[in-house]
C-alpha positions as CSV (number, residue, x, y, z in Angstrom):
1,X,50.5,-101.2,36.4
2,X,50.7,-98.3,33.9
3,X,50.7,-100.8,31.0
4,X,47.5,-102.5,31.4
5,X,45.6,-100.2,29.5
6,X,48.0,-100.8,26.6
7,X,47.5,-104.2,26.9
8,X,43.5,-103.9,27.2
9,X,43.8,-102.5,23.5
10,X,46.2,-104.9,22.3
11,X,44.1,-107.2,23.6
12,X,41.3,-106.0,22.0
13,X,43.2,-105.2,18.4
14,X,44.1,-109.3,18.5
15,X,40.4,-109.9,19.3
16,X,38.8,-107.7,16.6
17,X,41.3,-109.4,14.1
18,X,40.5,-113.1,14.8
19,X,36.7,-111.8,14.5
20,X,37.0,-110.6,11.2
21,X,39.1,-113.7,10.2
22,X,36.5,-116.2,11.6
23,X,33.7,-114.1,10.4
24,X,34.8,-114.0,6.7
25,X,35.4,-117.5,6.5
26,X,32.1,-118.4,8.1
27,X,30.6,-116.3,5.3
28,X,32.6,-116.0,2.2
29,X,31.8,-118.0,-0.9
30,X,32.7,-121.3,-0.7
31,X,32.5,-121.7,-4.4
32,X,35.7,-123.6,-6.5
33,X,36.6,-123.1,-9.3
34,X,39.5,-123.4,-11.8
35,X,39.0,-119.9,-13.5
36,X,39.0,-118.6,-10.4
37,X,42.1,-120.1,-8.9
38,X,44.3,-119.2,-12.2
39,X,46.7,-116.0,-10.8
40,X,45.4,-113.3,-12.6
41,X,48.0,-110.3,-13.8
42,X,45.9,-107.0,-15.3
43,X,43.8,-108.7,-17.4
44,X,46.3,-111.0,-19.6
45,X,46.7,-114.6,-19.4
46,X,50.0,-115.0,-16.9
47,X,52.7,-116.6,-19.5
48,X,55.5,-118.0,-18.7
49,X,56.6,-119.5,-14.8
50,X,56.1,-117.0,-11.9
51,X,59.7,-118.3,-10.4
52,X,61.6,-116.0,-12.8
53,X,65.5,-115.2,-11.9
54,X,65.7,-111.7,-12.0
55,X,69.7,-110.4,-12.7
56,X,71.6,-109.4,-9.3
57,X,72.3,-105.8,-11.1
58,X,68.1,-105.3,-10.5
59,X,69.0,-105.5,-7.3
60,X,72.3,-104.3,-6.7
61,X,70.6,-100.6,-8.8
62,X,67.8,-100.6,-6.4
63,X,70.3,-100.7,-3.6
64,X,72.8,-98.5,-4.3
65,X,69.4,-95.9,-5.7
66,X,68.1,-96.1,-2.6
67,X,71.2,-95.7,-1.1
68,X,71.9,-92.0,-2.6
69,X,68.4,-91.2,-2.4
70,X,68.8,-91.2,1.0
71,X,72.2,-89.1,1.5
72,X,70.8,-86.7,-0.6
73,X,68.1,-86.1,2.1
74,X,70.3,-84.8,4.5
75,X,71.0,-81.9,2.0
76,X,67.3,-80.7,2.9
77,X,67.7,-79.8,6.9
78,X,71.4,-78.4,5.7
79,X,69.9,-76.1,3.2
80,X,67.3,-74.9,5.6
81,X,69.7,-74.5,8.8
82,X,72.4,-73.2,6.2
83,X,71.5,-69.5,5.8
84,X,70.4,-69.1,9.6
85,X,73.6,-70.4,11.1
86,X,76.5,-68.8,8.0
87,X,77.3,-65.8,9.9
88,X,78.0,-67.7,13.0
89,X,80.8,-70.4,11.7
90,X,81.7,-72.0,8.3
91,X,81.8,-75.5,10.1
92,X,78.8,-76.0,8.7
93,X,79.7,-75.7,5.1
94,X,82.7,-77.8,5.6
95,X,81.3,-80.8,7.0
96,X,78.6,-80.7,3.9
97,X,81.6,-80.1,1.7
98,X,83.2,-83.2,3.1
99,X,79.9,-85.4,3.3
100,X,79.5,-84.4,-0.4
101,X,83.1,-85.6,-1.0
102,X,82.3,-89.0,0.4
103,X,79.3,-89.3,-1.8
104,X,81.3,-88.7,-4.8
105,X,83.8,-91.1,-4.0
106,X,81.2,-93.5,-3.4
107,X,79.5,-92.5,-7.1
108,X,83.2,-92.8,-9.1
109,X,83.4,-96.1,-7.3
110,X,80.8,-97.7,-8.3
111,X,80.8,-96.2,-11.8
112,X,84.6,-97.6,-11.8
113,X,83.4,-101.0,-10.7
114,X,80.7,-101.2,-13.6
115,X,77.5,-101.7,-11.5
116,X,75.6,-99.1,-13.4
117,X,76.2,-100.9,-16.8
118,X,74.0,-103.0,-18.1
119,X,74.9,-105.6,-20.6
């Protein structure tokens, strides 16, 4: 019973959606034309097939970017809680040591295994 005002304004997201779909198609330009329908890429003619291959190592560097990038992030609530919670215990600085530890592991693998290298 607490739900149905949740649903009201789902309900009424959905509704105000399919509006604005059936109302720009009722009014937009209907107008064809080849120029038009050519993909258009920052002003230069598009060259070439859009159904490139793109090298596994594009994405194996995004991966393994984003996933550092994110480990380093839990260095920033550390640092902050760091210097409130030192005098109290050390078990703080040892389980950064140790989580820094496993990220350079992780980094002399992957430098080992040649995924950085580009050929």
């Amino acid at each position: 019973m607490s739900y149905i005002p949740v649903l009201m304004l789902m309900a009424v997201g959905v509704l105000v959606a399919a509006a604005v779909l059936v109302i720009t198609h009722l009014l937009g330009p209907r107008i064809k034309h080849a120029l038009k329908d050519q993909p258009f890429e920052c002003g230069v003619p598009p060259l070439g097939d859009a159904r490139q291959r793109f090298s596994v190592r594009f994405y194996l560097v995004a991966i393994l970017f984003l996933l550092f990038d994110v480990e380093v992030l839990f260095f920033y609530p550390w640092a902050v809680v760091y210097r409130k919670f030192l005098t109290i215990n050390s078990f703080i600085l040892v389980e950064m040591v140790v989580f820094t530890a496993i990220l350079l592991v992780g980094y002399w693998y992957i430098l080992r295994k040649g995924a950085l290298e580009w050929e």
